[in-house]
BAFIGU-319669 format. One record per residue: residue in three letters; x, y, z of N, C-alpha, C, O, CB in turn. Coordinates in steps of 0.05 Angstrom, whole numbers, padded with zeros to 5 digits, always signed. Atoms other than C-alpha are relative to their C-alpha. Glycine has a CB too. Layout:
! BAFIGU-319669
AlaXYZXYZXYZXYZXYZ...
! end
This chain:
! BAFIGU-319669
Unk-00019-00022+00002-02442-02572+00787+00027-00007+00014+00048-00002+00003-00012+00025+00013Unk-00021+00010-00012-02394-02602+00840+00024-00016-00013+00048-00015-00009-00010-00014+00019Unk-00016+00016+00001-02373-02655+00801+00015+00008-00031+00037-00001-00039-00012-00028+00005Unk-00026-00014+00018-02353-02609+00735+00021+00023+00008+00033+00039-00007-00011+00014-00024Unk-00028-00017-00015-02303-02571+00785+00012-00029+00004+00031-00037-00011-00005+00024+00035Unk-00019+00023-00003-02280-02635+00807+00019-00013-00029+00043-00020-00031-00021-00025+00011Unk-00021+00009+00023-02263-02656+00735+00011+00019-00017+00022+00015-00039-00011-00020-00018Unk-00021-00014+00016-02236-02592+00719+00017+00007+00020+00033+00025+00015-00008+00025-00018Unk-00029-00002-00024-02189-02592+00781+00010-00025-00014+00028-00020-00031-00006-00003+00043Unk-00022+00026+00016-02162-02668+00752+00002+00010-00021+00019-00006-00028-00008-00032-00006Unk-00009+00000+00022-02153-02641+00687+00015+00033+00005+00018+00051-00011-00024-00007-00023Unk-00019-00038-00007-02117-02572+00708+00028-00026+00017+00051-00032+00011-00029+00040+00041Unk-00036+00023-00005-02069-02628+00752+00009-00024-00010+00029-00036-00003+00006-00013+00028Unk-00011+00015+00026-02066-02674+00698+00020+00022-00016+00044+00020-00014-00027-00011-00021Unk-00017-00014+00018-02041-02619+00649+00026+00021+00015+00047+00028+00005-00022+00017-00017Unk-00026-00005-00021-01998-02586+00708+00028-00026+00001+00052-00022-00001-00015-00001+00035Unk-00023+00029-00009-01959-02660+00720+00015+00002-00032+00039+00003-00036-00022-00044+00008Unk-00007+00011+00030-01958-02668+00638+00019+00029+00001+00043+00023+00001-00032-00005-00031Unk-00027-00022-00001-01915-02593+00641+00021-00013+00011+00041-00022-00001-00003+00030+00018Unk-00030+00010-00028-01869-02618+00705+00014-00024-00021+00039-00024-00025-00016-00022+00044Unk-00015+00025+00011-01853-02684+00662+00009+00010-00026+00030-00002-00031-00019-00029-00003Unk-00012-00019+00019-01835-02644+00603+00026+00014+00013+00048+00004+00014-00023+00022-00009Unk-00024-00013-00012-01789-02598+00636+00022-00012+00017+00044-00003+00019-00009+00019+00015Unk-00021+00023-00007-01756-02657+00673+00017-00009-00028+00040-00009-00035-00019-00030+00013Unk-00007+00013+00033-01750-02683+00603+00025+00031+00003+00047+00033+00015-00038+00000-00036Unk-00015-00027+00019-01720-02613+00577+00034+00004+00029+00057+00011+00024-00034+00046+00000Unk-00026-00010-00015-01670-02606+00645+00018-00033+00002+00039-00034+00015-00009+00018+00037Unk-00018+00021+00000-01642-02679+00638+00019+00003-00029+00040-00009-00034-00019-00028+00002Unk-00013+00001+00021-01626-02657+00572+00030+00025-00003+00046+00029-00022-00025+00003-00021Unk-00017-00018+00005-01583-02599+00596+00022-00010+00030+00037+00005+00043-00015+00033-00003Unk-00025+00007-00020-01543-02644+00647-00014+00000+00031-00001-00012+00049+00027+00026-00002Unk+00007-00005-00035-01584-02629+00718+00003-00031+00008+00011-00048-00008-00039+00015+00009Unk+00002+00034-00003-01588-02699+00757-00031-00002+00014-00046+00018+00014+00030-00017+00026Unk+00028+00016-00012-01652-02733+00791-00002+00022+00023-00021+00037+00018+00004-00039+00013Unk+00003-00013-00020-01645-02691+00854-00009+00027-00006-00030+00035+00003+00021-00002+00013Unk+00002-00018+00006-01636-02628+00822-00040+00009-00020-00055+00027-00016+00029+00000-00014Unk+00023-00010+00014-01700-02631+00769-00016-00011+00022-00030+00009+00027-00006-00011-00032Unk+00028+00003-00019-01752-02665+00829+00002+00019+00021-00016+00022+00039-00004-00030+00014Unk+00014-00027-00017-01739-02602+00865+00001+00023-00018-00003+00045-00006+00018+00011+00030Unk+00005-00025+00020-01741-02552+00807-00030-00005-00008-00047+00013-00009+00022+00001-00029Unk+00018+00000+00012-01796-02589+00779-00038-00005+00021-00062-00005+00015+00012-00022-00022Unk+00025+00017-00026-01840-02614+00850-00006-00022-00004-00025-00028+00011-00030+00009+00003Unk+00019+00012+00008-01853-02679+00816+00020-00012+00024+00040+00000+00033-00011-00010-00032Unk-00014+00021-00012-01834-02747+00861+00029-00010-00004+00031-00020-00026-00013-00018-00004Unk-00018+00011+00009-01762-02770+00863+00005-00017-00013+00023-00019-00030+00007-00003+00008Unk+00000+00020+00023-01782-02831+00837-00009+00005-00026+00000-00009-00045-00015-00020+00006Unk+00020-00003+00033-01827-02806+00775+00019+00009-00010+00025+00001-00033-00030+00021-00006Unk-00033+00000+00019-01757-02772+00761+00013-00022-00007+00019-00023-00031+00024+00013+00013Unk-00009+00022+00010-01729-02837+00759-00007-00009-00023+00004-00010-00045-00003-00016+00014Unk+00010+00012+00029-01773-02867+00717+00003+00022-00026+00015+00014-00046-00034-00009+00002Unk-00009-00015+00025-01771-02806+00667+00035+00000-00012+00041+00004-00036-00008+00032+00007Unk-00036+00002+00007-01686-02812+00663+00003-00028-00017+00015-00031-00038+00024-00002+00034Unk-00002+00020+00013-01696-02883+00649-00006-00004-00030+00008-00014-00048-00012-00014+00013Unk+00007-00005+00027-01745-02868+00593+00024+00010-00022+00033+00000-00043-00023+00021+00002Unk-00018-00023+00018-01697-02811+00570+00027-00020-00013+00035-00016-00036+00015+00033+00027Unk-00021+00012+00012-01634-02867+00563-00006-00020-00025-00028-00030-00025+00013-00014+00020Unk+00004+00015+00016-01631-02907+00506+00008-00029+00001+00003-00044-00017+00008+00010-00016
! end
C-alpha cells in the first residue's frame, strides 16, 4: 500500500513539474525573462534556462 502512494505522489510531481514547464513555455512567449517565470512558475532558475534555450531557434 505504501509504495502505490509513493508512486502516486511521483506521478502527481511529475505532472505538477510537466504544468510549471508549460507555463514557462507560455510566459516566455509573452516576453517575461528567466527571473520573472522561475518565480511565477517555482521551477529552478536553471530548468528556466534550459527551457528558453529550447524555446530559441
Amino acid at each position: 500500500m505504501e509504495a502505490r502512494l509513493l508512486d502516486k505522489r511521483r506521478e502527481v510531481i511529475a505532472e505538477g513539474e510537466a504544468n510549471a514547464n508549460i507555463a514557462a513555455k507560455r510566459l516566455f512567449s509573452m516576453g517575461l525573462s528567466v527571473q520573472d517565470i522561475a518565480k511565477a512558475t517555482s521551477l529552478p532558475f536553471e530548468q528556466v534556462e534550459a527551457l528558453q534555450a529550447e524555446q530559441q531557434p
